[in-house]
N, CA, C and O atoms as CSV, one atom per row, in Angstrom:
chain,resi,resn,atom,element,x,y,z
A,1,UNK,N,N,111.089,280.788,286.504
A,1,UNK,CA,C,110.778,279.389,286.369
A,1,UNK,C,C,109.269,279.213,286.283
A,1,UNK,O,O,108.541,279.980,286.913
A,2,UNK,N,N,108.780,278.257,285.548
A,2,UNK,CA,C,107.194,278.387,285.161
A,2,UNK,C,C,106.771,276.910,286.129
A,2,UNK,O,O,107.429,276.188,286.878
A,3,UNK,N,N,105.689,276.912,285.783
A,3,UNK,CA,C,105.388,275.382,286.476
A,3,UNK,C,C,105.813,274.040,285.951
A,3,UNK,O,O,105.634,272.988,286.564
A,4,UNK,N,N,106.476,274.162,284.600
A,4,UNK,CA,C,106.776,273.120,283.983
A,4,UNK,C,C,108.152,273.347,283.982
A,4,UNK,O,O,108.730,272.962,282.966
A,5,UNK,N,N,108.788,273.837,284.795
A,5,UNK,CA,C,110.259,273.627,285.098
A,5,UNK,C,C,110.997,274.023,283.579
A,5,UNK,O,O,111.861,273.295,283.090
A,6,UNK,N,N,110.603,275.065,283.033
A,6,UNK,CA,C,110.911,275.416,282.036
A,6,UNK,C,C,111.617,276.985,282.349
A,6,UNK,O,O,111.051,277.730,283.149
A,7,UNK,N,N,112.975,277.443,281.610
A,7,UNK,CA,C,113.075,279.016,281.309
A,7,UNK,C,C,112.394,279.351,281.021
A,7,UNK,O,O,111.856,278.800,280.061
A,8,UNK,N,N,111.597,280.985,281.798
A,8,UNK,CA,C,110.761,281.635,281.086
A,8,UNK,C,C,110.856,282.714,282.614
A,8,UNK,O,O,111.401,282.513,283.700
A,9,UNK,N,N,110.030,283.930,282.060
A,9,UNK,CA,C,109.972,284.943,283.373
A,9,UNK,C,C,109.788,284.835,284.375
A,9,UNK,O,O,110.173,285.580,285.276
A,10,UNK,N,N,108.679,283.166,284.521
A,10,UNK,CA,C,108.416,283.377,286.099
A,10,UNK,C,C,107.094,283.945,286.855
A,10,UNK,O,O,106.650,283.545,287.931
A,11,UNK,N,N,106.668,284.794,286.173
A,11,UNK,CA,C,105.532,285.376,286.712
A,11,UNK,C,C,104.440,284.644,285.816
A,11,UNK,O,O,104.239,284.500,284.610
A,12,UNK,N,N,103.736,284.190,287.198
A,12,UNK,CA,C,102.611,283.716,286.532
A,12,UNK,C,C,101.463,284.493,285.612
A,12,UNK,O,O,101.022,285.596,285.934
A,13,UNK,N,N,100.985,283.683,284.280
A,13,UNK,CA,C,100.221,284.826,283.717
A,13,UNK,C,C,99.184,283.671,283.421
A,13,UNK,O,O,98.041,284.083,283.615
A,14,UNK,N,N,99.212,282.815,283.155
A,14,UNK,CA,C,97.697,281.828,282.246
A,14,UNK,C,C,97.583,280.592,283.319
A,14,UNK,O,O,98.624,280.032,283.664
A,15,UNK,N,N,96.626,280.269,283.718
A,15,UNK,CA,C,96.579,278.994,284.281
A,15,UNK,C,C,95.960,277.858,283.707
A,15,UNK,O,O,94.840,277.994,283.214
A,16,UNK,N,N,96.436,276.932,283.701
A,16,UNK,CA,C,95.818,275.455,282.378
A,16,UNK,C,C,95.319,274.755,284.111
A,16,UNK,O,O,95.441,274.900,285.328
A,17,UNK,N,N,94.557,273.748,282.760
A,17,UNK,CA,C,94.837,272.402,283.602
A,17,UNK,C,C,95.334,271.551,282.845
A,17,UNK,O,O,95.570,271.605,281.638
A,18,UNK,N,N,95.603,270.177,284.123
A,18,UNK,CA,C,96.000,268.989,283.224
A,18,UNK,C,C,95.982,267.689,284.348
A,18,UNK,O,O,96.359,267.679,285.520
A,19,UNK,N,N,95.555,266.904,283.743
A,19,UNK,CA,C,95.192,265.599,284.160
A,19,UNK,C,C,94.745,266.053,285.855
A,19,UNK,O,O,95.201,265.441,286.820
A,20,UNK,N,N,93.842,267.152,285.973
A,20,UNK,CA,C,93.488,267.079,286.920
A,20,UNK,C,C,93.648,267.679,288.462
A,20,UNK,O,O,93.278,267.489,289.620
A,21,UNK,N,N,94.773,268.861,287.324
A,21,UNK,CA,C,95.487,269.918,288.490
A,21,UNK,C,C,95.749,270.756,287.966
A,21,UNK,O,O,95.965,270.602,286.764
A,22,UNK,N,N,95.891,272.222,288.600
A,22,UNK,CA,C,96.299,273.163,287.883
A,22,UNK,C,C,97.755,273.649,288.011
A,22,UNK,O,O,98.377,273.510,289.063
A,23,UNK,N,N,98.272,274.213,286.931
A,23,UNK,CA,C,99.326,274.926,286.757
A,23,UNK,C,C,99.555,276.423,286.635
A,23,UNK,O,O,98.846,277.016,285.823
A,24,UNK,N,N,100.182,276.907,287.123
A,24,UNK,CA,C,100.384,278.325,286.711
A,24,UNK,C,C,101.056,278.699,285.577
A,24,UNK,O,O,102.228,278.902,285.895
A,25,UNK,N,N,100.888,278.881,284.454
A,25,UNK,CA,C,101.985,279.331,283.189
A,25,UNK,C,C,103.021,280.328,283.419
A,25,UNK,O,O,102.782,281.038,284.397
A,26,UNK,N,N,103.963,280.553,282.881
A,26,UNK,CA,C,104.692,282.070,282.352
A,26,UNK,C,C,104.397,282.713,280.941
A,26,UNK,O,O,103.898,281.964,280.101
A,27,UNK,N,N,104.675,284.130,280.564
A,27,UNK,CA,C,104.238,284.178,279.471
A,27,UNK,C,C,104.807,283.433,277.993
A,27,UNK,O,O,104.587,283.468,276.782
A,28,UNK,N,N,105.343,283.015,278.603
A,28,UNK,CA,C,106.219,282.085,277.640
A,28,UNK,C,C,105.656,280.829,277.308
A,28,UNK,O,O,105.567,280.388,276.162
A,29,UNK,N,N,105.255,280.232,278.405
A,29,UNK,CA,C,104.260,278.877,277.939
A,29,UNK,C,C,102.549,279.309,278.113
A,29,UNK,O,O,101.756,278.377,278.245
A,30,UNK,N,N,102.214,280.218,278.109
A,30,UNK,CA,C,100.845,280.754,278.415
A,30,UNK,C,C,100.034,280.054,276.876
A,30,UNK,O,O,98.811,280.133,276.985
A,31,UNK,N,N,100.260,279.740,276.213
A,31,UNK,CA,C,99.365,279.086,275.167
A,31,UNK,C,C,99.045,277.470,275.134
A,31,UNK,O,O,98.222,276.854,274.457
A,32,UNK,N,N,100.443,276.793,276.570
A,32,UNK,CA,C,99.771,275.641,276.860
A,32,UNK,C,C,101.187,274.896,276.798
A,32,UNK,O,O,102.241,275.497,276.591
A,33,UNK,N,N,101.075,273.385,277.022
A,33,UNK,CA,C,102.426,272.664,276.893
A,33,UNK,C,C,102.043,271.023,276.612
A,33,UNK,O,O,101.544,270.403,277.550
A,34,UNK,N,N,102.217,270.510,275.656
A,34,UNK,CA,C,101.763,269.214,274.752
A,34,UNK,C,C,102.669,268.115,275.663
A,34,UNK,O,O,103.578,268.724,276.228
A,35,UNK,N,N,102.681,266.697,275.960
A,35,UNK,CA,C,103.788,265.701,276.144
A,35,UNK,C,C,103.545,264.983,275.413
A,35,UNK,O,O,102.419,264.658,275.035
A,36,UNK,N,N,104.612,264.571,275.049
A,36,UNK,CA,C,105.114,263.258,274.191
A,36,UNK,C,C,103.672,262.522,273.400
A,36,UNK,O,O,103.538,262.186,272.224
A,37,UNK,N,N,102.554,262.419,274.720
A,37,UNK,CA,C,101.490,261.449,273.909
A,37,UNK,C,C,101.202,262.491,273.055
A,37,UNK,O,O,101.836,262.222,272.034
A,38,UNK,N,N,100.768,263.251,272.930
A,38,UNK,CA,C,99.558,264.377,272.563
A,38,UNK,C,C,98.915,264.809,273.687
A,38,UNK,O,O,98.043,265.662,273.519
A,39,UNK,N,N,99.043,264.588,274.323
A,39,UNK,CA,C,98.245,265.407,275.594
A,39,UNK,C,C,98.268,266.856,275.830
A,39,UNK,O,O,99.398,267.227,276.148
A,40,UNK,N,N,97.369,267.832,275.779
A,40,UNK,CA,C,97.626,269.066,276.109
A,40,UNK,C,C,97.471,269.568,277.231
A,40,UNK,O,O,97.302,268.660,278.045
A,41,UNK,N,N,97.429,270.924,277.871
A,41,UNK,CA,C,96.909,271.817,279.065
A,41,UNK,C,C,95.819,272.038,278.465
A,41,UNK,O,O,95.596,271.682,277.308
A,42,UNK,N,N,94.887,272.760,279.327
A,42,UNK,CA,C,93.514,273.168,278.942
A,42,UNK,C,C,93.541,274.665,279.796
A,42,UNK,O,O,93.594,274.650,281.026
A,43,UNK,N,N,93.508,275.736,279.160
A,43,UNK,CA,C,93.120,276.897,280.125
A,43,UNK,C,C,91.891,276.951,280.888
A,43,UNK,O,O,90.865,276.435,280.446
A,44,UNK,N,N,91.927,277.528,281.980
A,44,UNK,CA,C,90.867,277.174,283.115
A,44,UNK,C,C,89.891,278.705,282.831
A,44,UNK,O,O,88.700,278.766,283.134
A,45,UNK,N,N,90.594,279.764,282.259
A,45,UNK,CA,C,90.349,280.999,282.312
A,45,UNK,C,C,89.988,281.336,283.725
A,45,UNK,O,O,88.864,281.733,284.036
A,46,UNK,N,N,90.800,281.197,284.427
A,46,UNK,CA,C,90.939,281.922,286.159
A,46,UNK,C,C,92.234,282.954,285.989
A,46,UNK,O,O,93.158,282.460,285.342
A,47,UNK,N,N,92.364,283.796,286.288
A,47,UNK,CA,C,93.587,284.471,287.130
A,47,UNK,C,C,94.166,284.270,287.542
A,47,UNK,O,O,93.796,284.382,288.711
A,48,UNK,N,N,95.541,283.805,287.494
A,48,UNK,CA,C,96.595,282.952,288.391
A,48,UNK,C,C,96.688,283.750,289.693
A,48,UNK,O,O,96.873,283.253,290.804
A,49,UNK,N,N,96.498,285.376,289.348
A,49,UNK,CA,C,96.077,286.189,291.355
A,49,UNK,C,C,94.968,285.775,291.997
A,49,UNK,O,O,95.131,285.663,293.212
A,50,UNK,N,N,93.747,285.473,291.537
A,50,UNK,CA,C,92.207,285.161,292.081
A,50,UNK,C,C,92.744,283.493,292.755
A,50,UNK,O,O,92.519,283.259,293.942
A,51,UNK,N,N,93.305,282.647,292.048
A,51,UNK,CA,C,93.533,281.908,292.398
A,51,UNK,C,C,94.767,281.699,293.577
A,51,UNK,O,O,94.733,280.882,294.497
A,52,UNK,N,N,95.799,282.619,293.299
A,52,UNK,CA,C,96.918,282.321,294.803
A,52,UNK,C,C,96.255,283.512,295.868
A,52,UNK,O,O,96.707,283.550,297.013
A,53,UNK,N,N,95.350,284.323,295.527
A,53,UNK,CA,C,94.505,284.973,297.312
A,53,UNK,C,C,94.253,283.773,297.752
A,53,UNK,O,O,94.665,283.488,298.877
A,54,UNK,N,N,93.444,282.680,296.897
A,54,UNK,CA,C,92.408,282.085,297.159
A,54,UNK,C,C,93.027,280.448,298.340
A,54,UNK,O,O,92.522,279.811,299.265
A,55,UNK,N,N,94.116,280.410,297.697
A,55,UNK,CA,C,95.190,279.256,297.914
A,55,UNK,C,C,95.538,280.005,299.570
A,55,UNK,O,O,95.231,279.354,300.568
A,56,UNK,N,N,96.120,281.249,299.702
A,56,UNK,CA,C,96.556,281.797,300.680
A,56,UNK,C,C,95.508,282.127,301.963
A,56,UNK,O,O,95.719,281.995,303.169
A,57,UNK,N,N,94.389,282.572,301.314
A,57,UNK,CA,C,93.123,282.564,302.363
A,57,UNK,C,C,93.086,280.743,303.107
A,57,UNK,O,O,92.936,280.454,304.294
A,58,UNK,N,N,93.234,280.005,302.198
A,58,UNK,CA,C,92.606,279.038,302.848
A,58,UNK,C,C,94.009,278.451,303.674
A,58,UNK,O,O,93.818,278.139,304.849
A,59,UNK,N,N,95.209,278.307,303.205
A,59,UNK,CA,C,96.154,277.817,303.579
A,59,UNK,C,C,97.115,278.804,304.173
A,59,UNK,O,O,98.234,278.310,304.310
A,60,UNK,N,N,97.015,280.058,304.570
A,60,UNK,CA,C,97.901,280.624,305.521
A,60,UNK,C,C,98.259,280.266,306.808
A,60,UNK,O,O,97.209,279.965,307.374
A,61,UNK,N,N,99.174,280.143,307.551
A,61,UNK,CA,C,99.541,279.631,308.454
A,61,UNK,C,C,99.976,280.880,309.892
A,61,UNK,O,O,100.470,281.946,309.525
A,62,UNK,N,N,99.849,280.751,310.796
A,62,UNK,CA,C,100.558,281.416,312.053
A,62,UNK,C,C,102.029,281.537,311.704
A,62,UNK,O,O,102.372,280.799,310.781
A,63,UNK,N,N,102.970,282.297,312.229
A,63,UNK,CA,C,104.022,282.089,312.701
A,63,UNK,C,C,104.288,281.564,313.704
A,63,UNK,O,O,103.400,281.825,314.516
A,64,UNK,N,N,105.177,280.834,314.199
A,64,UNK,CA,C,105.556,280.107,315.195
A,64,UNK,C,C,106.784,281.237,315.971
A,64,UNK,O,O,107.186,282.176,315.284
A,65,UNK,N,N,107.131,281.125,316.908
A,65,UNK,CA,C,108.501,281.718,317.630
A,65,UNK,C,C,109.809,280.472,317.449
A,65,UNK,O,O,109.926,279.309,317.835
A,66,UNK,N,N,110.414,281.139,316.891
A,66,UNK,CA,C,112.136,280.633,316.548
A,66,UNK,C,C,112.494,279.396,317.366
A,66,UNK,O,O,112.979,278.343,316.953
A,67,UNK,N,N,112.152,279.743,318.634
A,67,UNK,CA,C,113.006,278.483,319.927
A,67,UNK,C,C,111.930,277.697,320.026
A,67,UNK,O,O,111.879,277.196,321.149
A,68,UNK,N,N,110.865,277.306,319.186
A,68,UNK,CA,C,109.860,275.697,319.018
A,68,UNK,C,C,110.313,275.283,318.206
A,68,UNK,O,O,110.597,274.118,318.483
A,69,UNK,N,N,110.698,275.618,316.917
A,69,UNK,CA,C,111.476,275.035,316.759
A,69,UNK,C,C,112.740,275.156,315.641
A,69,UNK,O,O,112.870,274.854,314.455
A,70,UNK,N,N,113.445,275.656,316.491
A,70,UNK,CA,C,114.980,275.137,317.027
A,70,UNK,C,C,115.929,273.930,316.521
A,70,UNK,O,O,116.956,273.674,315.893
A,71,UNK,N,N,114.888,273.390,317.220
A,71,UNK,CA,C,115.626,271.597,317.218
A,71,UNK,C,C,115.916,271.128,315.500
A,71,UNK,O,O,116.887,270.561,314.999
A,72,UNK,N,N,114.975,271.496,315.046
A,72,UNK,CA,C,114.376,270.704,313.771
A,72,UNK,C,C,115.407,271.138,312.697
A,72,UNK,O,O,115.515,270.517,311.639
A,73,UNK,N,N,116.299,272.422,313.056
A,73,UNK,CA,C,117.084,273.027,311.875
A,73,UNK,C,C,118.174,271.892,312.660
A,73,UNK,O,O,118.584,271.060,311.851
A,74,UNK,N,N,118.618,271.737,313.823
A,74,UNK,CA,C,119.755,270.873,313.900
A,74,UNK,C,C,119.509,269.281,313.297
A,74,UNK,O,O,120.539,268.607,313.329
A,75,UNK,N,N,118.549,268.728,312.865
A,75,UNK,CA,C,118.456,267.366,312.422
A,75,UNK,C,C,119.014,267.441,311.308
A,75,UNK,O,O,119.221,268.539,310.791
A,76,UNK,N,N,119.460,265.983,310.565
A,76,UNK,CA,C,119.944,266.136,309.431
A,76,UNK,C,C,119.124,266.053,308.138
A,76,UNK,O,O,118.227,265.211,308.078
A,77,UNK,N,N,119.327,266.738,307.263
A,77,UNK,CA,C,118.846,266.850,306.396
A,77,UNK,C,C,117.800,265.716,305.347
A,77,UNK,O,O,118.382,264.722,304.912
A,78,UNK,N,N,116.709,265.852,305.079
A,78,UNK,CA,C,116.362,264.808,304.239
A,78,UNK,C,C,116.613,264.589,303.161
A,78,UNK,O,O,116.777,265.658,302.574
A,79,UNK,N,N,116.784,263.500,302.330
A,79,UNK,CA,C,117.853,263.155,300.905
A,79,UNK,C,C,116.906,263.920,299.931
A,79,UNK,O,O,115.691,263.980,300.116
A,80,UNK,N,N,117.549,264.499,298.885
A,80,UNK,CA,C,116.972,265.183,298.353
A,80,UNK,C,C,116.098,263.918,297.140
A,80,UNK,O,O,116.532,262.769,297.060
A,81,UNK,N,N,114.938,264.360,296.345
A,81,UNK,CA,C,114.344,262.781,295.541
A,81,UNK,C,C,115.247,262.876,293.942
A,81,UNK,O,O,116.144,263.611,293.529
A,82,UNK,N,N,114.764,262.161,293.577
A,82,UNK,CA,C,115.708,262.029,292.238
A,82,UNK,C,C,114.988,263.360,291.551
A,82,UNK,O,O,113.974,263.970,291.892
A,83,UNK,N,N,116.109,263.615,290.213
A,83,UNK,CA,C,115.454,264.636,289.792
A,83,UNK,C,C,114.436,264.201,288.752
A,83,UNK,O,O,114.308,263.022,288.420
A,84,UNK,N,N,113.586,265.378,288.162
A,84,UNK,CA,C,112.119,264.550,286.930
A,84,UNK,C,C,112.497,265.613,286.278
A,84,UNK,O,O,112.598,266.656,286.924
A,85,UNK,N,N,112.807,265.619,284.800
A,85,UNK,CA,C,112.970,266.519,283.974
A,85,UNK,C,C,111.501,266.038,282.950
A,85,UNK,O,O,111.434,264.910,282.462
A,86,UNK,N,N,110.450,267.043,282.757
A,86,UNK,CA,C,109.743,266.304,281.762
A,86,UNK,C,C,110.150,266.840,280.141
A,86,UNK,O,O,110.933,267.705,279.748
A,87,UNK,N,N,109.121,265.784,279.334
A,87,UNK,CA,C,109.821,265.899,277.717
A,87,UNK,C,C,108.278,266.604,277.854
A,87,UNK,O,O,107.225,266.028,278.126
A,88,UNK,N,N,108.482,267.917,277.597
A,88,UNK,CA,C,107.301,269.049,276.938
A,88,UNK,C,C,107.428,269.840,275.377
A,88,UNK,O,O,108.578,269.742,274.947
A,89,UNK,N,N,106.851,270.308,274.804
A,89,UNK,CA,C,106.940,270.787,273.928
A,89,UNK,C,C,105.581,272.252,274.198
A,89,UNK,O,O,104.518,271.971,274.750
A,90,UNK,N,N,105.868,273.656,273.732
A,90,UNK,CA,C,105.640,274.560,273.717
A,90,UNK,C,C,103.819,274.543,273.054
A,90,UNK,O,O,103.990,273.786,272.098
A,91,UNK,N,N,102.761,274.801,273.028
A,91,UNK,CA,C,101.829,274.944,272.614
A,91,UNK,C,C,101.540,276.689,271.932
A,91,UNK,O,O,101.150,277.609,272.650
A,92,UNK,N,N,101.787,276.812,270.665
A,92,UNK,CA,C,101.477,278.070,270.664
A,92,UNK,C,C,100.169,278.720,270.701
A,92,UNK,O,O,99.163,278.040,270.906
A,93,UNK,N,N,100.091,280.196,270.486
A,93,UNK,CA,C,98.853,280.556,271.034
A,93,UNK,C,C,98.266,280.692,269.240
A,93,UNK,O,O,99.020,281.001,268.317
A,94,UNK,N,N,96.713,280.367,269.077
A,94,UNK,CA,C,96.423,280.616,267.906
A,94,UNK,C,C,96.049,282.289,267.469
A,94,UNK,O,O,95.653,282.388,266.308
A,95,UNK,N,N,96.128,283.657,268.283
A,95,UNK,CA,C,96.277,284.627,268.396
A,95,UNK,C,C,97.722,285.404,268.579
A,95,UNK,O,O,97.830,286.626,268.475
A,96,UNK,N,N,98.761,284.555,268.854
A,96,UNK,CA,C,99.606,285.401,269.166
A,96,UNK,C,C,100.605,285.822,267.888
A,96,UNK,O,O,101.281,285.239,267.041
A,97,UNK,N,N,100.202,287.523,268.367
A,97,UNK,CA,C,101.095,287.752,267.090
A,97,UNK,C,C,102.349,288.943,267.195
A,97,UNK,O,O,102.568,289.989,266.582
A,98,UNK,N,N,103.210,288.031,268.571
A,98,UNK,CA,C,104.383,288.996,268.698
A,98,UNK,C,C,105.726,288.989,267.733
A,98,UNK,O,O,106.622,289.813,267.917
């Protein structure tokens, strides 16, 4: 699954941006992904690895021990949100020549 909720391998390989956030690609959408307006991704040229150390250095967390909490697996569940399918279209690469 890629960041755009699209089939594809999964492993991140290209990272864009877009309106202001980044995405991780698969090699499958690695040349970018257009919506409806014209709007494109923009490659950041980072490393999608340089970037998840970087995510993980700053945001790693402790483990906790099982019986703190406990409780929280017995509450009931929160509703899941509606689903968002977006309308994307594929950006090809102007090099790719598989």
């Amino acid at each position: 699954m890629c960041a755009w909720f699209e089939p594809g391998p999964g492993t991140p390989t290209a990272l864009h941006a877009f309106a202001g956030c980044f995405y991780a690609l698969c090699d499958v959408h690695r040349g970018g992904i257009q919506v409806p307006d014209g709007r494109r991704t923009r490659p950041t040229g980072l490393d999608p690895r340089v970037l998840q150390a970087r995510l993980l250095d700053a945001y790693a967390v402790d483990l906790v021990p099982i019986d703190s909490v406990r409780s929280l697996f017995r509450r009931r569940r929160t509703p899941e949100p509606p689903a968002y399918v977006p309308s994307i279209r594929v950006v090809p690469l102007e090099d790719d020549v598989r």
